[in-house]
N, C-alpha and C positions, 0 to 999 in steps of 0.2 A: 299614487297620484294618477294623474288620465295621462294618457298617450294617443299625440295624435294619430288618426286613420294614416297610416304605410301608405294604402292605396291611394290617398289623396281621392274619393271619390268624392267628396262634397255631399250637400245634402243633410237633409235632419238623421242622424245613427240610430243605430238600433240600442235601447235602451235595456240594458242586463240589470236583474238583483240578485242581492246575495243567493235569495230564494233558489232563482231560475239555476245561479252559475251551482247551487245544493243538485239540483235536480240532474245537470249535465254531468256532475262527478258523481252521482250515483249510477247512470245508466252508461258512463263510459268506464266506473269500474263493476260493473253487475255480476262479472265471473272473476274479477283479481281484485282481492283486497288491496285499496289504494294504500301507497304507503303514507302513515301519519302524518312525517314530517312536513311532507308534499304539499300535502290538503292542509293543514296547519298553515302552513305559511302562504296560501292559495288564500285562505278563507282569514285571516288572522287579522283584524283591523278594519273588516271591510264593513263599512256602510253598506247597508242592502240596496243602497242608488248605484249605480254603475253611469257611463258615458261615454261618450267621447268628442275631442277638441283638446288643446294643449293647455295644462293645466302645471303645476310645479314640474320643474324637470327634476330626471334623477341623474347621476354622475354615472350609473351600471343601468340592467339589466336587474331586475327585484321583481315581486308577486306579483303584477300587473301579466307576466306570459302567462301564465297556468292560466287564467280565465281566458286570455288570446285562444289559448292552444285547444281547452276544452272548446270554447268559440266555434273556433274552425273543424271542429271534427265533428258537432253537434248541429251544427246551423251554418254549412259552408257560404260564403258569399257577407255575412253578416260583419257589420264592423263593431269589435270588442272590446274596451278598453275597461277598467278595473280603477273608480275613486277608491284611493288608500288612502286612513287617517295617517295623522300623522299624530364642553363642557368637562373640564377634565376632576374626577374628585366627587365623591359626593357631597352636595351643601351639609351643612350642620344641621339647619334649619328644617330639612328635607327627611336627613336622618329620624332626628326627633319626634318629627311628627308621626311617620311611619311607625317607630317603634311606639310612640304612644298610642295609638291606631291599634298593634297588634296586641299590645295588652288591653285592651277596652270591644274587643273583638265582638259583640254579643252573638249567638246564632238565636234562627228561629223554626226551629225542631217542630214539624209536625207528627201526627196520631195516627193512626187508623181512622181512615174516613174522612180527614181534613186534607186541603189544599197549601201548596204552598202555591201563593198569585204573585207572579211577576209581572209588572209595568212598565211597559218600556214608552218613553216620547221624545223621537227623534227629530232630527231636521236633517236630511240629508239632500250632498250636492250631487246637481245634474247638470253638463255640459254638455253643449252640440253646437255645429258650427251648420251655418246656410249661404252657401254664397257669400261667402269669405266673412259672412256677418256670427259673430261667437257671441251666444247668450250662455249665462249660468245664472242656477237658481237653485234655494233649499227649496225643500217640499218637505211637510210634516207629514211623520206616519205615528201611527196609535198600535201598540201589539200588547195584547193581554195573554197571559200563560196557566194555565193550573195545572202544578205540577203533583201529582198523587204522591201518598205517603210512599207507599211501593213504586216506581219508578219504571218499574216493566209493565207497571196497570197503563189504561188511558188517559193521554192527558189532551187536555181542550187548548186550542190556540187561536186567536182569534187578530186580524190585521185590517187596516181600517186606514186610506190615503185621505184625510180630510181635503183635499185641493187647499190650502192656506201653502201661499208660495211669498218667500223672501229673496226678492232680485240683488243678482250680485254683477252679471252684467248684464245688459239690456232691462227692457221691460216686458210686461208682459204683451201690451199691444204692440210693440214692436216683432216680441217673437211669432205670435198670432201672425199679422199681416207677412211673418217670413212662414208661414208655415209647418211652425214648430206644433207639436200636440203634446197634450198632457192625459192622455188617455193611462191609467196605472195599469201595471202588467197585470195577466193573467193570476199570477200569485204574492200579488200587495195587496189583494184586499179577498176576504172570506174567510171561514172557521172550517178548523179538523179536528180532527179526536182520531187519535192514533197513539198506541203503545210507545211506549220508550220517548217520544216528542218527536218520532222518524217522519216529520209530513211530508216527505216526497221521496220516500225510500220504498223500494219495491217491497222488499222484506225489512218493515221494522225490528228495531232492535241487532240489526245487526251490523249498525253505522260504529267505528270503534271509538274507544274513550278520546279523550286529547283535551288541548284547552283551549277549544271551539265546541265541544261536547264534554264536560265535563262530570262524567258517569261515577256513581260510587264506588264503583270496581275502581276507577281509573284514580279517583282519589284517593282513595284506601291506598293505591301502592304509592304516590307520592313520600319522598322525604320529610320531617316535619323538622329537621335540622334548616335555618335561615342557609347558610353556606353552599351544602349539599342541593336541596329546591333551588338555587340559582344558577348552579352547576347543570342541575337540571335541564332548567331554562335556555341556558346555552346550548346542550347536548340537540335541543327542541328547536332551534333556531340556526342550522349549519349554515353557513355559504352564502348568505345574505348581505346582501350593500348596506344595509340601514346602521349594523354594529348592533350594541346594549339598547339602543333604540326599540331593536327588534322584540326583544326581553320585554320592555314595555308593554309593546302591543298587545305579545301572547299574554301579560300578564289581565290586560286591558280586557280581554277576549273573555276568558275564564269569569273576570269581577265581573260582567254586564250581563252573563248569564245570568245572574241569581240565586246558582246552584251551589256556590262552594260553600263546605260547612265552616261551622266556628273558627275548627282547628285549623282548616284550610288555610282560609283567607287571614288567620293570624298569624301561619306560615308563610304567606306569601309578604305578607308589610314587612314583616322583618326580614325574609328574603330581597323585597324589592331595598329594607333600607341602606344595601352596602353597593347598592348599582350603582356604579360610575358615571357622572354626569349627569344622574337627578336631581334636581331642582325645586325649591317654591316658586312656582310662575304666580300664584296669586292666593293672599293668605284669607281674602274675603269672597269665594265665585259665590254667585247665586247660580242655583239649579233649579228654576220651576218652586222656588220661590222657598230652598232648603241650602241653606247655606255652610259651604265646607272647605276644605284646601286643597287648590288646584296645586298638583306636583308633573314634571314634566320636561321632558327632552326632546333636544333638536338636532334632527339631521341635517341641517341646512335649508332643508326644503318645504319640510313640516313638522312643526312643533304638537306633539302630540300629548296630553294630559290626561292623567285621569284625577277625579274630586271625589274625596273620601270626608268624611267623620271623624275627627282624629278623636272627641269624647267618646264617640261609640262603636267605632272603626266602622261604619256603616260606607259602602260605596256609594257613591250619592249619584255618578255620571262619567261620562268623558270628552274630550272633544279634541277635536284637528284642525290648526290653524297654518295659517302661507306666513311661512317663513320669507329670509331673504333671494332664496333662492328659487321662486315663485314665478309663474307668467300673473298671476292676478297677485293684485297689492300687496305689502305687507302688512299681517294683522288680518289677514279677511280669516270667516270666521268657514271652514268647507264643512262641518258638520260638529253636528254635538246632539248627545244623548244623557237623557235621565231614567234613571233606573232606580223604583221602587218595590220592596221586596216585603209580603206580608202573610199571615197565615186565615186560612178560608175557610167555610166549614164545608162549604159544595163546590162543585165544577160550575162556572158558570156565574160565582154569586163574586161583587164585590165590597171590598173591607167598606165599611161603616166611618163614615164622614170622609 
């Protein structure tokens, strides 16, 4: 979640994405391999909107420093804060679905010379405070992917800020007459082709696997035991406030890629189906007009889901909603993503209807 400016400096903040906070942990580790975990739980969850203004509190210390910290050491002076998406026992109802989910798994294996195309269409939040005046608003982003058969060949990625903005506080003429801009960074919007998917790494391909990247190398060593992959999960998630929450995210991370194979993400439903304090939050979500079951845990502060296929275990989205332990309402909605995943015959070309 956002954390207010320390400095108290007032004024519209400097606005980070996931992108940028990519770009800062590659050229602050460009001679030390960052440790996985680190970056994992730096990047794990994270809307590519960043902010700042007081938004859910949290009861510790959790992922919002790593981008502070990269922040300060990249762009001194700059104020950094980090939007995070966001029950004892697991539901029956939750169980069920998930395991039906992992057996209904489908993959979609591409060829030599075909595309896998991922879709992504986000709404993500943005908070800034102006003279004690606090606006928040989603902004929709558009991100297309073509992922090559081979993985180390080039892949085309393409990012697109349509300006279509969903007030959450203020308006928009109000933040205008304070001064606010909606100018998108530097890298929310244009297309790359670059090997491995590294778009802002000096030396692609040499960003390592995890479940914010999750590379065939990195999958192939995976457990395919439910038990073991969630042991996993924990091992991947040390020292964090959020709890099995946490588990969620990374699990949330890995599905929105696109990349996990069949056996994968059929390992992971059945993994995710013995986490404790999983949930049905809603057995009808529409996603962009595909409807599936939203499952979902709360840390008190954020209710975080992800909406899967339980007929075809397809992942359909995810989203982060203010819990009760919130500065903005309960039920407001801080971000949510749809993720559609399909096979192409060119870089560049999109599926048919």
């Amino acid at each position: 979640m956002s954390r207010h400016d320390p400095g108290g400096t007032g004024g519209v903040s400097r606005v980070w994405t996931e992108a940028e906070l990519d770009e800062a942990l590659d050229a602050l580790h460009a001679d030390v391999r960052a440790d996985e975990a680190v970056v994992e739980r730096a990047r794990s969850g994270l809307p590519p909107t960043s902010e700042c203004g007081p938004l859910p509190r949290r009861r510790g210390p959790s992922r919002w420093w790593v981008a502070a910290a990269v922040a300060g050491l990249v762009a001194a002076g700059a104020t950094v804060t980090q939007i995070l998406p966001s029950g004892d026992g697991v539901g029956v109802s939750a169980a069920a679905t998930l395991e039906r989910a992992s057996g209904s798994a489908a993959g979609l294996a591409t060829t030599p010379g075909r595309y896998r195309y991922v879709e992504t269409h986000a709404w993500w939040i943005t908070t800034t405070e102006v003279d004690g005046a606090r606006f928040a608003w989603r902004s929709e982003h558009l991100r297309e992917t073509w992922v090559p058969h081979r993985q180390t060949d080039e892949w085309w990625h393409r990012r697109d800020v349509t300006g279509e903005r969903e007030w959450v506080l203020g308006s928009e003429e109000q933040a205008r007459a304070a001064g606010v801009e909606f100018t998108p960074g530097e890298v929310d919007e244009g297309e790359w082709r670059v090997p491995c998917g590294d778009w802002f790494a000096e030396q692609p391909c040499t960003r390592p696997g995890g479940w914010h990247n999750p590379t065939p190398e990195w999958q192939a060593g995976l457990p395919r035991d439910p038990g073991a992959l969630l042991d996993r999960l924990r091992r991947d998630a040390p020292d964090n406030t959020r709890g099995d929450v946490e588990l969620l995210v990374l699990a949330a991370q890995a599905l929105r890629s696109g990349l996990l194979t069949e056996e994968v993400r059929s390992a992971l439903y059945a993994a995710l189906a013995s986490l404790p304090g999983l949930e049905v939050t809603a057995e009808r979500a529409n996603v962009d007009g595909r409807v599936g079951t939203a499952l979902g845990m709360d840390d008190g502060t954020v209710l975080e889901e992800i909406i899967i296929d339980p007929d075809t275990g397809r992942f359909l989205g995810d989203r982060q909603v203010a819990s009760g332990g919130s500065d903005l309402p309960e039920g407001t909605v801080l971000s949510y993503t749809a993720v559609s995943v399909s096979v192409v015959d060119a870089a560049g070309k999109r599926p048919e209807g």
